[in-house]
SEBASE-7319 format. One record per atom (N, C-alpha, C, O): residue number from 1; x, y, z; residue in one letter. Coordinates in steps of 0.02 Angstrom, whole numbers, plus 50000, padded with zeros to 5 digits. Atoms other than C-alpha are relative to their C-alpha. Example, Ala and Ser with C-alpha at 12.3 -4.5 7.8 and 13.67 -1.06 7.14 Angstrom:
2
n, x, y, z, res
1, 50045, 49941, 50000, A .
1, 50615, 49775, 50390, A .
1, 50045, 50060, 50000, A .
1, 50097, 50059, 50033, A .
2, 49958, 49941, 49997, S .
2, 50684, 49947, 50357, S .
2, 49961, 50055, 50037, S .
2, 49986, 50110, 50045, S .
REM end
This chain:
198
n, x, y, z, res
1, 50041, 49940, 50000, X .
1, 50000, 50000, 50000, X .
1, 50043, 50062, 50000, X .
1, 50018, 50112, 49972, X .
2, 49981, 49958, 49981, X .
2, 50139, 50111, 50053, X .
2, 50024, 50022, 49943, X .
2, 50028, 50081, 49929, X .
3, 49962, 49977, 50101, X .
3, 50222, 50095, 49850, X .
3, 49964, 50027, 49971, X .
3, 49976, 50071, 49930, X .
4, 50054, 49952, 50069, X .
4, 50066, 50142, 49770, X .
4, 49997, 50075, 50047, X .
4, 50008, 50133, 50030, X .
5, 50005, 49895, 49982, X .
5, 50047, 50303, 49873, X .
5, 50032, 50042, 50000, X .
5, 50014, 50100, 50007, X .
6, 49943, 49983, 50001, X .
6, 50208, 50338, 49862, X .
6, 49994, 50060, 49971, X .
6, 49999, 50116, 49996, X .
7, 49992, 49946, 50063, X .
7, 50193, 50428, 49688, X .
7, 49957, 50050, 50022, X .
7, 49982, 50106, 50032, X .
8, 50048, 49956, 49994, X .
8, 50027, 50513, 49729, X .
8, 50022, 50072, 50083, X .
8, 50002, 50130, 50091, X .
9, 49981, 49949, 49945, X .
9, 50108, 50599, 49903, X .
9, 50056, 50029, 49957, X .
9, 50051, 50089, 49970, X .
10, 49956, 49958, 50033, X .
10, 50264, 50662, 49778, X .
10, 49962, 50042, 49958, X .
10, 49984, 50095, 49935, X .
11, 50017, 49955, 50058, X .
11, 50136, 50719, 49664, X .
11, 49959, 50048, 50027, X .
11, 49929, 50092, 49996, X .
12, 50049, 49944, 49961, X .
12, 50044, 50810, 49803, X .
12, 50050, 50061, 50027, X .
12, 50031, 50119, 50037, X .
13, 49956, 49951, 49979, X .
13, 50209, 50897, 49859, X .
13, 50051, 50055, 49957, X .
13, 50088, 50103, 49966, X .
14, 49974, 49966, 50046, X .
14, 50255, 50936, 49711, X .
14, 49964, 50066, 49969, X .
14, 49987, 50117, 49942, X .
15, 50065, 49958, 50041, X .
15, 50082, 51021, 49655, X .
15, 49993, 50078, 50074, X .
15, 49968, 50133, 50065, X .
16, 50002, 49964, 49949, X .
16, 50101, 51112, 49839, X .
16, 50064, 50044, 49999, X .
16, 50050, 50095, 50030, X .
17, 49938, 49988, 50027, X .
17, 50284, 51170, 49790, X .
17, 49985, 50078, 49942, X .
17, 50010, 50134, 49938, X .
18, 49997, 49947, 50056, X .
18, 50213, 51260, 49638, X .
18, 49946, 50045, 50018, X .
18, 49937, 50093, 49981, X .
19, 50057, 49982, 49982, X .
19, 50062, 51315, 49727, X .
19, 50036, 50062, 50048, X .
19, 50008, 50117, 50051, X .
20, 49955, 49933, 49958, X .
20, 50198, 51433, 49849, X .
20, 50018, 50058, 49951, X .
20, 50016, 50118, 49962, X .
21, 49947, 49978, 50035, X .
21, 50290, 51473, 49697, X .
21, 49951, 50060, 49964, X .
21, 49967, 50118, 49948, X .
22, 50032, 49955, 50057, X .
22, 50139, 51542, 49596, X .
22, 49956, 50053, 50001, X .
22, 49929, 50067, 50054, X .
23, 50055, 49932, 49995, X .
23, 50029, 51694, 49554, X .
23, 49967, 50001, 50039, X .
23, 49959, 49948, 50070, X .
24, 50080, 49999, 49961, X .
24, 49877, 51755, 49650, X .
24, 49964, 49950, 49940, X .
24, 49937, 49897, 49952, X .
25, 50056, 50021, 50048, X .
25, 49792, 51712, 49486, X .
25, 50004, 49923, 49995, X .
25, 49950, 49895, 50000, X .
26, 49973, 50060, 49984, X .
26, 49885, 51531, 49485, X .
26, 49957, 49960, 50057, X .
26, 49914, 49916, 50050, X .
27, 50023, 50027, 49950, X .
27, 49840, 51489, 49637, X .
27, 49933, 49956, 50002, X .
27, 49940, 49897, 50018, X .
28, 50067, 50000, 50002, X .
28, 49662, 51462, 49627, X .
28, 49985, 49912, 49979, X .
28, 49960, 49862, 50005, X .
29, 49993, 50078, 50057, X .
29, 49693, 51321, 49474, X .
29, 50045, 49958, 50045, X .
29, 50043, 49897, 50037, X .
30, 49954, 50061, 49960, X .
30, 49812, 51236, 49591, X .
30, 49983, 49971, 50067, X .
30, 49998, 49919, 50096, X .
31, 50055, 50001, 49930, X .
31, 49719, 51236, 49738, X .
31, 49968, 49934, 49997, X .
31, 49961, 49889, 50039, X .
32, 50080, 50043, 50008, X .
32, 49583, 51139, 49639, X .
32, 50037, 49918, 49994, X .
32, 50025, 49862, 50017, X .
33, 49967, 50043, 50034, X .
33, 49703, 51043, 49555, X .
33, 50041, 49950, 50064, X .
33, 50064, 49893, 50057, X .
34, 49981, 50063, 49933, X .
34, 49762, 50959, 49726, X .
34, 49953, 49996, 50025, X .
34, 49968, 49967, 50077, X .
35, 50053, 50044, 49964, X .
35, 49597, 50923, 49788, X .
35, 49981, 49940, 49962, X .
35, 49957, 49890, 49988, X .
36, 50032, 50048, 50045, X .
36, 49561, 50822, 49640, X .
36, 50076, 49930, 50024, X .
36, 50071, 49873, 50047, X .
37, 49951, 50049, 49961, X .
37, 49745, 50742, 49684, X .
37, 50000, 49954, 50052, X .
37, 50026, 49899, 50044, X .
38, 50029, 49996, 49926, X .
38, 49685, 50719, 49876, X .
38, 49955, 49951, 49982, X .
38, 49961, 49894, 50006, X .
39, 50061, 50037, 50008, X .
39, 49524, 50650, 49803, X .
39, 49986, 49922, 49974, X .
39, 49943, 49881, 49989, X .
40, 49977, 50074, 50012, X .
40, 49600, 50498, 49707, X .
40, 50043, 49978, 50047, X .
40, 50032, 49920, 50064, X .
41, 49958, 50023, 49950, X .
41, 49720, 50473, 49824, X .
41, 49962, 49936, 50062, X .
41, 49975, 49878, 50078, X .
42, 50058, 50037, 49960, X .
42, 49575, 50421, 49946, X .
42, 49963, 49942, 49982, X .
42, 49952, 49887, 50008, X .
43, 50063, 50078, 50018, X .
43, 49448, 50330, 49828, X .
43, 50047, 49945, 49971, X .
43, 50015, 49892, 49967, X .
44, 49986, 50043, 50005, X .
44, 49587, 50223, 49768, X .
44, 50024, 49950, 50057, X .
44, 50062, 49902, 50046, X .
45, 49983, 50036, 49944, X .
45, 49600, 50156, 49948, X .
45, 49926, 49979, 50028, X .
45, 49917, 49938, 50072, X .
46, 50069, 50037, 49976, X .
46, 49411, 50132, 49970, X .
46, 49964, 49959, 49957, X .
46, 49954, 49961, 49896, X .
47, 50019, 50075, 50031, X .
47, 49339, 49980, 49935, X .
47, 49928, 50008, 49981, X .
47, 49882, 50035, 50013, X .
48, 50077, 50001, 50042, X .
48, 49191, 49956, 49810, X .
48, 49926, 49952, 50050, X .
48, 49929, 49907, 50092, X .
49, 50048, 50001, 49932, X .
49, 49010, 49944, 49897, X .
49, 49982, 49918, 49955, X .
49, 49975, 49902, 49896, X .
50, 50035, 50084, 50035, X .
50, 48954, 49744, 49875, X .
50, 49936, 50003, 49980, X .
50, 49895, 50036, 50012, X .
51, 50062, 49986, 50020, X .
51, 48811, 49725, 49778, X .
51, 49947, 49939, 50042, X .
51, 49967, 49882, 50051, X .
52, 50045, 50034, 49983, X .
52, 48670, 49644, 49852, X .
52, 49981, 49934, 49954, X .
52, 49994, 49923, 49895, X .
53, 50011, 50063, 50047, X .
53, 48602, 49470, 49814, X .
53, 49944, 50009, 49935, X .
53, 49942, 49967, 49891, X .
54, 50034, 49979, 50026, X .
54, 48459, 49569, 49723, X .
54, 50011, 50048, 49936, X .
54, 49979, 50047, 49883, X .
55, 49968, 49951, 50062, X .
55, 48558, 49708, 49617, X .
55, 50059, 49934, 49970, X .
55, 50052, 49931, 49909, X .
56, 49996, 50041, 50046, X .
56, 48674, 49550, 49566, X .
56, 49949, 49967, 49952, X .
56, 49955, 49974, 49891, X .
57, 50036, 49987, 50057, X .
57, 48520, 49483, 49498, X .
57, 49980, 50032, 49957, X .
57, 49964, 50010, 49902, X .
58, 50017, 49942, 50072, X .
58, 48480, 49616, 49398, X .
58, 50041, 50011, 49971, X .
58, 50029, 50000, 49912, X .
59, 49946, 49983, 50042, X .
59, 48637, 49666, 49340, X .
59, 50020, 49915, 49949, X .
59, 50025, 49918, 49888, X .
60, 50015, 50068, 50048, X .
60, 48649, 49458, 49271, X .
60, 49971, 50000, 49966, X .
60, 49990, 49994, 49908, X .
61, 50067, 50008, 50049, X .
61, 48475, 49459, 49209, X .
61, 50025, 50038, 49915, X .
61, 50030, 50023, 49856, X .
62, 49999, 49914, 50058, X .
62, 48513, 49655, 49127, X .
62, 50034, 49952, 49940, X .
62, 50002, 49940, 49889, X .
63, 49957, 50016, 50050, X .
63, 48647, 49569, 49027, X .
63, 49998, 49955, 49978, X .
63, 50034, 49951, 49929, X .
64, 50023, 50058, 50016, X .
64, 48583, 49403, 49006, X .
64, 49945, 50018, 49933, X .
64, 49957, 50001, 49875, X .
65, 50052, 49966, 50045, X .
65, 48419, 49491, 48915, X .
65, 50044, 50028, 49902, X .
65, 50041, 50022, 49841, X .
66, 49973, 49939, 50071, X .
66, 48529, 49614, 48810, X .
66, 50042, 49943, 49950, X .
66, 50033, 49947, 49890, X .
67, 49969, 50058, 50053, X .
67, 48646, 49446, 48735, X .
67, 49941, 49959, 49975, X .
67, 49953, 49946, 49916, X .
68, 50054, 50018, 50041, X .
68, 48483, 49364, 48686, X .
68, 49957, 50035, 49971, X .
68, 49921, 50006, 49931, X .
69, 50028, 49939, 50056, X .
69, 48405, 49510, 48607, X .
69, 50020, 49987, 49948, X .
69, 49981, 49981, 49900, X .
70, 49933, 49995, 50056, X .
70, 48563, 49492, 48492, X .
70, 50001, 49940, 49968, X .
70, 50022, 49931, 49911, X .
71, 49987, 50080, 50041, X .
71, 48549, 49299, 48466, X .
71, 49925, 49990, 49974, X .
71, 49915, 49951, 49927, X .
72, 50056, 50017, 50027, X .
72, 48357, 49311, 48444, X .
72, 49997, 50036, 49942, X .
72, 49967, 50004, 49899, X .
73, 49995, 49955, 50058, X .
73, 48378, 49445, 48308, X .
73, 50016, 49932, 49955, X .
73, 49970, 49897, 49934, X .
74, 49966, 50054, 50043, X .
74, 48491, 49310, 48210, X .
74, 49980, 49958, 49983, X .
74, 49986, 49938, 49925, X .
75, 50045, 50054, 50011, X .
75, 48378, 49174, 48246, X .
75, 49932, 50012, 49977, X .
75, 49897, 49966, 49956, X .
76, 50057, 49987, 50070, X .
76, 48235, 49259, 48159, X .
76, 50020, 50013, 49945, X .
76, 49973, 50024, 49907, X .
77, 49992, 49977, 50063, X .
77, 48327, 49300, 48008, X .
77, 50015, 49954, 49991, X .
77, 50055, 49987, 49959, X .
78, 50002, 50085, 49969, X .
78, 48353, 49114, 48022, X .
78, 49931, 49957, 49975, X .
78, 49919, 49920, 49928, X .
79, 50073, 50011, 50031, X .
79, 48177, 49083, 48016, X .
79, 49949, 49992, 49956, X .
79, 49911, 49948, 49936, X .
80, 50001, 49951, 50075, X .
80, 48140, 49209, 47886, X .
80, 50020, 49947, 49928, X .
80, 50001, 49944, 49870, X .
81, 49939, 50022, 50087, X .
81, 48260, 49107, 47759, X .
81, 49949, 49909, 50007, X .
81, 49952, 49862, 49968, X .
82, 50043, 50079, 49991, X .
82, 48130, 48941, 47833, X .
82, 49954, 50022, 49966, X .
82, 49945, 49981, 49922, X .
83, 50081, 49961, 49998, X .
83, 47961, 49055, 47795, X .
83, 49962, 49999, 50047, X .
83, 49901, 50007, 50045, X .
84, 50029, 49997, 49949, X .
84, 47943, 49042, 47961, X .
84, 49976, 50066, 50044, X .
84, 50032, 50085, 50057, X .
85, 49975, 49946, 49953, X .
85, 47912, 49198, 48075, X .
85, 50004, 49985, 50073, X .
85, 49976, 49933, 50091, X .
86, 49992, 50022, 49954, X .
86, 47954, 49198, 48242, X .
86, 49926, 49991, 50043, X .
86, 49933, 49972, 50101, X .
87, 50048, 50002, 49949, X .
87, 47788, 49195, 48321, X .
87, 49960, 49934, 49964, X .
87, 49915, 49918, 50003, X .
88, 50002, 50031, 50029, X .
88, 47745, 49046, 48184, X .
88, 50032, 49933, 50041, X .
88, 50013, 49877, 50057, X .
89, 49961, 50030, 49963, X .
89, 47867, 48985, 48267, X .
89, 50006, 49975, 50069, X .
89, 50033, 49924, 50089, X .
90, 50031, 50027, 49939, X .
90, 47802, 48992, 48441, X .
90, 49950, 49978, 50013, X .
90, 49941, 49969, 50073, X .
91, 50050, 50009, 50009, X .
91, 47645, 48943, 48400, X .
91, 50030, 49897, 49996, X .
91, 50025, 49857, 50042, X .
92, 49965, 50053, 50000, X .
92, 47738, 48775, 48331, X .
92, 50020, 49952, 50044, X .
92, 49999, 49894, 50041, X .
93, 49983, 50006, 49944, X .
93, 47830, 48749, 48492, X .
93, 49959, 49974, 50049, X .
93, 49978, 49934, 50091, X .
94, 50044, 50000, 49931, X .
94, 47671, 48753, 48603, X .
94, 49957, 49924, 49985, X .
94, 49937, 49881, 50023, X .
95, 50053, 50048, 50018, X .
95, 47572, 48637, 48481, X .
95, 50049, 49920, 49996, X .
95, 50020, 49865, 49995, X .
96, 49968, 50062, 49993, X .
96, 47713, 48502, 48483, X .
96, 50025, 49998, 50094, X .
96, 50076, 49964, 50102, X .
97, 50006, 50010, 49934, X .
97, 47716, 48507, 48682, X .
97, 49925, 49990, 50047, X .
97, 49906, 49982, 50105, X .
98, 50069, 50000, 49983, X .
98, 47546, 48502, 48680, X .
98, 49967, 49914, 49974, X .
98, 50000, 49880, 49934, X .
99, 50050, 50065, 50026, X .
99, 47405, 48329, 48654, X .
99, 49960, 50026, 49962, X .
99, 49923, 50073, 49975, X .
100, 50045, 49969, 50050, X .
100, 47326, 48350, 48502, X .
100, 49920, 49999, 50024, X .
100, 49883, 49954, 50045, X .
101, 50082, 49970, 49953, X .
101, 47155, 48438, 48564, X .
101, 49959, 50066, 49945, X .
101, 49986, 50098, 49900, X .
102, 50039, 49927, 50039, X .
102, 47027, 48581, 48488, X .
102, 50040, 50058, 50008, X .
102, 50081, 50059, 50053, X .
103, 49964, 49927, 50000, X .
103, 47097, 48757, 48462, X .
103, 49984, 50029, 50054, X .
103, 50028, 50070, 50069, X .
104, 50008, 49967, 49938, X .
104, 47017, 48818, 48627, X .
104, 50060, 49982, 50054, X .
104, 50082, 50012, 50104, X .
105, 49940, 50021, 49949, X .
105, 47155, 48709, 48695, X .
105, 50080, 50032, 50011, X .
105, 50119, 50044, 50057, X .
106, 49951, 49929, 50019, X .
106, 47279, 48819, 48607, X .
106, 50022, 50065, 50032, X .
106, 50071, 50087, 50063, X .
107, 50001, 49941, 49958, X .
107, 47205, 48973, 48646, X .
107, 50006, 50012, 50075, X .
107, 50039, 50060, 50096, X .
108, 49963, 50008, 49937, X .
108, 47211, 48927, 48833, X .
108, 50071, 49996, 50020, X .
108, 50092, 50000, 50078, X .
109, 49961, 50032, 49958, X .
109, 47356, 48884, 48840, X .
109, 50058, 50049, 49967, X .
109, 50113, 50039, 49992, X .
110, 49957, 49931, 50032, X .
110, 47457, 49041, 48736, X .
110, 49948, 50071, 50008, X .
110, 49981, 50122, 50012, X .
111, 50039, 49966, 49929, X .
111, 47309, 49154, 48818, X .
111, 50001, 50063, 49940, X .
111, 50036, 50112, 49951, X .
112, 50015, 49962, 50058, X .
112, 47276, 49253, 48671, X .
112, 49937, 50042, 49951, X .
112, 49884, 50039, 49982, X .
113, 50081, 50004, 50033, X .
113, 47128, 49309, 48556, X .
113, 49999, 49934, 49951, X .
113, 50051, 49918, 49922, X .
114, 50022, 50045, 50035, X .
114, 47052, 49164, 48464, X .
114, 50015, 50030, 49931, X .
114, 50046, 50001, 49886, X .
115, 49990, 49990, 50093, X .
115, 47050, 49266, 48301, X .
115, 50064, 49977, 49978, X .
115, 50073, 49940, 49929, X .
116, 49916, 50004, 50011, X .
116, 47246, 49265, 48307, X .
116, 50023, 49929, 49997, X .
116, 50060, 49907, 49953, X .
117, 49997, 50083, 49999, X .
117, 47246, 49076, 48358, X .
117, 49988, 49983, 49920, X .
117, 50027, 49945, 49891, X .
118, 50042, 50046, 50051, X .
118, 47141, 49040, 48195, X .
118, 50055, 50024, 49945, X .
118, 50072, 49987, 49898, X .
119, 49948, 49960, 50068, X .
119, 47268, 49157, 48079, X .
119, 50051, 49964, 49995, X .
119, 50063, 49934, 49942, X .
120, 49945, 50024, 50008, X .
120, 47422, 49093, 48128, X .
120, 50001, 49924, 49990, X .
120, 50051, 49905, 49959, X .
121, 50003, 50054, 50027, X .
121, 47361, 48897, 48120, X .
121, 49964, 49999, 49934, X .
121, 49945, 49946, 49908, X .
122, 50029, 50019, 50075, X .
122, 47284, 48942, 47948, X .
122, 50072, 49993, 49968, X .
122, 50090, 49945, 49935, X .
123, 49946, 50019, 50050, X .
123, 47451, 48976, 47882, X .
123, 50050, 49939, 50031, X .
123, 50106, 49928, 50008, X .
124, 49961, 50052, 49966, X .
124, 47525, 48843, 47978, X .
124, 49989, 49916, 49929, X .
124, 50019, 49888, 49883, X .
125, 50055, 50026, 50051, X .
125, 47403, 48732, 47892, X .
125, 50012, 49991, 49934, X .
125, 50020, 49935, 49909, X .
126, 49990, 49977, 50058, X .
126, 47429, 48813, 47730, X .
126, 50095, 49943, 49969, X .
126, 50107, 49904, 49923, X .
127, 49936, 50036, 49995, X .
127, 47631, 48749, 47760, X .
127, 50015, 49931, 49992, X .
127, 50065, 49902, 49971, X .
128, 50004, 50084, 49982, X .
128, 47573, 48572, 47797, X .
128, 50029, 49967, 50055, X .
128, 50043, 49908, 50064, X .
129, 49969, 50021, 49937, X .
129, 47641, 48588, 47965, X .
129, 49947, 49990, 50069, X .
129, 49962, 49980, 50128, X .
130, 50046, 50016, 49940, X .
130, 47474, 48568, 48061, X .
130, 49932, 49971, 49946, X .
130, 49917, 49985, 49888, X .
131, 50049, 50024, 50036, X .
131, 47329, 48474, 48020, X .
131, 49928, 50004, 50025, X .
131, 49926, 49964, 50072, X .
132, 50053, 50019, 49961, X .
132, 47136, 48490, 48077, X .
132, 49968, 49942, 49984, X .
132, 49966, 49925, 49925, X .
133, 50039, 50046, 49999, X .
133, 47038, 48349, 48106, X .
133, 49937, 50000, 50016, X .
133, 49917, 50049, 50047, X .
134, 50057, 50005, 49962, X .
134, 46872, 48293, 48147, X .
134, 49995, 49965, 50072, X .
134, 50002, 49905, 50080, X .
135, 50016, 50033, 49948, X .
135, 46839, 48267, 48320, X .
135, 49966, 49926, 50018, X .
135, 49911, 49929, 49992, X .
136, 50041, 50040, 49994, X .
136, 46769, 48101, 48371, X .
136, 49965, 50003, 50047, X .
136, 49927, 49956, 50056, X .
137, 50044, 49994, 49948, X .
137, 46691, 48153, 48504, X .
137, 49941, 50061, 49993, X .
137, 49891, 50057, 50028, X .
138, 50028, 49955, 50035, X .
138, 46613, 48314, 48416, X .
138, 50004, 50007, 49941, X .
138, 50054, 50037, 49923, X .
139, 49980, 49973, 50083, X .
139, 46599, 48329, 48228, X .
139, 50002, 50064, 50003, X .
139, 50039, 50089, 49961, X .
140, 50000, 49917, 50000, X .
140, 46579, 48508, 48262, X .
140, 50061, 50039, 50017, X .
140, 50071, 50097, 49997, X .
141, 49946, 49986, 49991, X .
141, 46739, 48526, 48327, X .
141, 50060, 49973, 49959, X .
141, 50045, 49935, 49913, X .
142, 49954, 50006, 50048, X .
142, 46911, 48509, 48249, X .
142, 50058, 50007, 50072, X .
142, 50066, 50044, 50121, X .
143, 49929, 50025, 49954, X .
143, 47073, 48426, 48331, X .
143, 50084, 50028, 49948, X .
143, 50111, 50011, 49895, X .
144, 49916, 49982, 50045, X .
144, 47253, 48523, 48292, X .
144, 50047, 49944, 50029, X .
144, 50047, 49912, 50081, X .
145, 49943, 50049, 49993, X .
145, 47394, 48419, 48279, X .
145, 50045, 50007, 49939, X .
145, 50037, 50028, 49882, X .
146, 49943, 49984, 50060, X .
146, 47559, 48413, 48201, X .
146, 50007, 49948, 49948, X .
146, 49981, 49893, 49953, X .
147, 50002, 50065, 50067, X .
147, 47595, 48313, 48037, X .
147, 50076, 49982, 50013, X .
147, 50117, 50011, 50049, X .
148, 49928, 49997, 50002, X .
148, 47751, 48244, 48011, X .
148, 50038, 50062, 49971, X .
148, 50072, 50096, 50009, X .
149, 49978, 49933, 50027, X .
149, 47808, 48383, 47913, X .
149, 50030, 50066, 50070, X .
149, 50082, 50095, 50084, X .
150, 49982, 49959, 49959, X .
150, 47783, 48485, 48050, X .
150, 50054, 49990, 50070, X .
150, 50081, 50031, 50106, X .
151, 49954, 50012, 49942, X .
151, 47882, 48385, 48178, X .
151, 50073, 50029, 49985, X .
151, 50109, 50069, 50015, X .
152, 49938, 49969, 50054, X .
152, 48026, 48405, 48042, X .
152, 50017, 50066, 50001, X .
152, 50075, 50085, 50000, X .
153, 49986, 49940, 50011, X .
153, 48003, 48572, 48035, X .
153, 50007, 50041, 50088, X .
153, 50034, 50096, 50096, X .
154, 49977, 49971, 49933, X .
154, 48012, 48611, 48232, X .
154, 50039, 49982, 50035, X .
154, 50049, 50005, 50091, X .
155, 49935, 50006, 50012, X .
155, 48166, 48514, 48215, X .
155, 50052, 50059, 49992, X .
155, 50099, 50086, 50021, X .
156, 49947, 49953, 50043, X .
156, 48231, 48623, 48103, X .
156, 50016, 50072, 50046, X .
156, 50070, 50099, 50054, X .
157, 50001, 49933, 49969, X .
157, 48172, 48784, 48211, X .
157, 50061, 49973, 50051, X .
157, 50119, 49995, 50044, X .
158, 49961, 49999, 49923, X .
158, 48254, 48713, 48387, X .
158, 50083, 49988, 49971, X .
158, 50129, 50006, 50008, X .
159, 49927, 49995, 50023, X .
159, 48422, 48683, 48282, X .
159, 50028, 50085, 49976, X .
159, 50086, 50095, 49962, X .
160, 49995, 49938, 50036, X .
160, 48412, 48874, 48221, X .
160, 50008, 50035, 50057, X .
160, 50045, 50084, 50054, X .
161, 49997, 49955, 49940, X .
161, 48387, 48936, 48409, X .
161, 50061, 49975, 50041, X .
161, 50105, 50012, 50063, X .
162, 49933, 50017, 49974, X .
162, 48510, 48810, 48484, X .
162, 50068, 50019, 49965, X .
162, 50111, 49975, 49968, X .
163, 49921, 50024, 50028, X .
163, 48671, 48858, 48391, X .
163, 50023, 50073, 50043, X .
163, 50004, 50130, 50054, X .
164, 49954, 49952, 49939, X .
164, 48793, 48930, 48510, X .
164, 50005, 50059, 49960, X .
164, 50009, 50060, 49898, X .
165, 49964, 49920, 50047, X .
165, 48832, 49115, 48460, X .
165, 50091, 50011, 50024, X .
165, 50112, 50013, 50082, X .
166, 49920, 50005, 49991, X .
166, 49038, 49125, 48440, X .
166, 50019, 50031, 50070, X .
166, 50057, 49996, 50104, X .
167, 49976, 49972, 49941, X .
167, 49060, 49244, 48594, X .
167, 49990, 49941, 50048, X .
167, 50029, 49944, 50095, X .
168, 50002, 50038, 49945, X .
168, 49000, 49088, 48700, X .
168, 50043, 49950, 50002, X .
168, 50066, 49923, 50052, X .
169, 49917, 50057, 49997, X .
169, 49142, 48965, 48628, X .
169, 50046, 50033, 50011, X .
169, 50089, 49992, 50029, X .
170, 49958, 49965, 49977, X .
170, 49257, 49097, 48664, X .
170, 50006, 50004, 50074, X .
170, 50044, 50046, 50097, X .
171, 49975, 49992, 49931, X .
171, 49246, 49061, 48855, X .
171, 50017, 49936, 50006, X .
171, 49991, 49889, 49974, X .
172, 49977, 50071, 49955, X .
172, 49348, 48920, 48966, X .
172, 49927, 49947, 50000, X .
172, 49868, 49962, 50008, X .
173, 50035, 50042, 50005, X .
173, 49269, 48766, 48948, X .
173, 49949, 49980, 50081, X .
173, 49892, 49958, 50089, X .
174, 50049, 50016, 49936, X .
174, 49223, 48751, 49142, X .
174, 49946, 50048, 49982, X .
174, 49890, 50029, 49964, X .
175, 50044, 49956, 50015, X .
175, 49150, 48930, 49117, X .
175, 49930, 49967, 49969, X .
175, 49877, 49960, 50000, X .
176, 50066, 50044, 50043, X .
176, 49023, 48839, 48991, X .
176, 49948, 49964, 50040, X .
176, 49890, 49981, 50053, X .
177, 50026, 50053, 49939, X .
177, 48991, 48677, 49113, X .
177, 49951, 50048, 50047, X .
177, 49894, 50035, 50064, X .
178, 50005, 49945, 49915, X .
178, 48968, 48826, 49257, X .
178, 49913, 50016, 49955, X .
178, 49858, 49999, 49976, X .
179, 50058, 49961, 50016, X .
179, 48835, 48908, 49147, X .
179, 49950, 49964, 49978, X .
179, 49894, 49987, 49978, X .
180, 50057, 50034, 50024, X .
180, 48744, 48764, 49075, X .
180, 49949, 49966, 50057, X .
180, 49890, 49950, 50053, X .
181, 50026, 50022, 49923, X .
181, 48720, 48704, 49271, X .
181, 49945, 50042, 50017, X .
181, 49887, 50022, 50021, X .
182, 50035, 49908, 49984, X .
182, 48649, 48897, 49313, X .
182, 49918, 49983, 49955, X .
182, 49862, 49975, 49980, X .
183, 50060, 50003, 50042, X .
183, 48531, 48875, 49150, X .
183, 49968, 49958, 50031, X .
183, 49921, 49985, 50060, X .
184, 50042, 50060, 49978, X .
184, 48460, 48696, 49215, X .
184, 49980, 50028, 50046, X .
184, 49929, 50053, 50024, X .
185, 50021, 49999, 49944, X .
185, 48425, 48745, 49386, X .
185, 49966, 50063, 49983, X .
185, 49917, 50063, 50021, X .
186, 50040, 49953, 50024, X .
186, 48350, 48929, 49296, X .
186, 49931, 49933, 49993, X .
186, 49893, 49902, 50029, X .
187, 50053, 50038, 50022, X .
187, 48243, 48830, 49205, X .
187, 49953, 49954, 50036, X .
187, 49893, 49952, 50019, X .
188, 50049, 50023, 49928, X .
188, 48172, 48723, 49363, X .
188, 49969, 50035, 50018, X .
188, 49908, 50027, 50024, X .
189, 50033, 49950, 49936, X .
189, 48136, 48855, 49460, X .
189, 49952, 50023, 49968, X .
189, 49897, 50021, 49996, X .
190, 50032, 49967, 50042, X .
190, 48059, 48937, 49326, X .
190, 49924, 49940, 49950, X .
190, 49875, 49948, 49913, X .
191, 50067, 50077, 50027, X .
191, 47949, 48752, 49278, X .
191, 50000, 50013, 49904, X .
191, 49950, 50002, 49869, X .
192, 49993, 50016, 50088, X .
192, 48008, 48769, 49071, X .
192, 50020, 49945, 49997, X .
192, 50055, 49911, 50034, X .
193, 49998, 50069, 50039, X .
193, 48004, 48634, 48976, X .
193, 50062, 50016, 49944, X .
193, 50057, 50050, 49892, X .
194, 49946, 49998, 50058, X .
194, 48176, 48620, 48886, X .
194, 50011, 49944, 49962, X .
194, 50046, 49943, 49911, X .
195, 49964, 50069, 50042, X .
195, 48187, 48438, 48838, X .
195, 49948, 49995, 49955, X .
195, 49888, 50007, 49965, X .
196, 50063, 50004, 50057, X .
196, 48117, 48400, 48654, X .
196, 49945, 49959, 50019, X .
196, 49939, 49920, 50066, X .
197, 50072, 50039, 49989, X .
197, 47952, 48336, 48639, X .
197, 50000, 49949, 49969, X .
197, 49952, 49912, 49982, X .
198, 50012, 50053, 50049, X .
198, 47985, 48210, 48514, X .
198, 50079, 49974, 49992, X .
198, 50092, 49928, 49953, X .
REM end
């Protein structure tokens, strides 16, 4: 401790030296100019305030959010080049984690307006990645379910979202291990469903 301050007390005696030597008008600027001296001198000896177990979370999250902003961008233009869009795409997702059931089962369960339900499984539909049926228990109703096609194709999506983005092979391999642990036990707590459906 006593080496690093070393310089900063020569550079305070030195700035006090010229501070005798100089003008009225001088003065003033040198004055200031050793408080600011004085002032690092200090905060480089006081120790940074610990963040709470609460502002660590946030500050994780903050930056957790802002690197998947960046990889979800990528992974819709991704999509895009499927004819997928991303909400096509989550729609997909829900209906292959789901038992093929009526569209109310849908809409419950992505909590939405029905009109929107019916749009996005028309073009789904349209794709050949969902199919309606007739109920056997209602002809009046109609059972969604995926075709093969569509299993194929929400293949294809979860390979487009899983691909590492380069900044994450760029860390130590424990690092990785460390973070894929973090994710699993996220994901518990949080009750997502990460393992495929099929």
């Amino acid at each position: 401790m006593a080496n690093e301050r070393r310089p900063l007390r020569e550079q305070i005696k030195e700035e006090w030296r010229a501070h005798r030597n100089a003008s009225p008008e001088e003065r003033a600027r040198l004055k200031e100019q050793m408080r600011d001296t004085m002032r690092a001198h200090f905060e480089r000896g006081r120790p940074k305030k610990r963040l709470t177990k609460q502002e660590t979370a946030q500050s994780a999250w903050r930056i957790l959010m802002r690197v998947g902003e960046k990889h979800m961008t990528q992974v819709g233009e991704r999509l895009q080049e499927m004819g997928i869009s991303p909400v096509m795409g989550h729609f997909l997702d829900e209906l292959a984690r789901m038992e093929p059931g009526p569209m109310s089962q849908l809409v419950e369960r992505m909590g939405v307006d029905p009109g929107w339900v019916t749009d996005i499984v028309d073009r789904l539909e349209e794709r050949g990645d969902v199919v309606r049926r007739p109920s056997a228990e209602d002809r009046r109703a109609k059972i969604l379910e995926l075709t093969s096609q569509g299993r194929e194709t929400w293949r294809r999506i979860d390979e487009a979202i899983s691909v590492a983005p380069p900044e994450l092979l760029e860390l130590r391999e424990g690092e990785v291990r460390l973070l894929l642990r973090i994710a699993q036990s996220l994901a518990r707590a949080a009750k997502v469903e990460v393992e495929p459906p099929f």
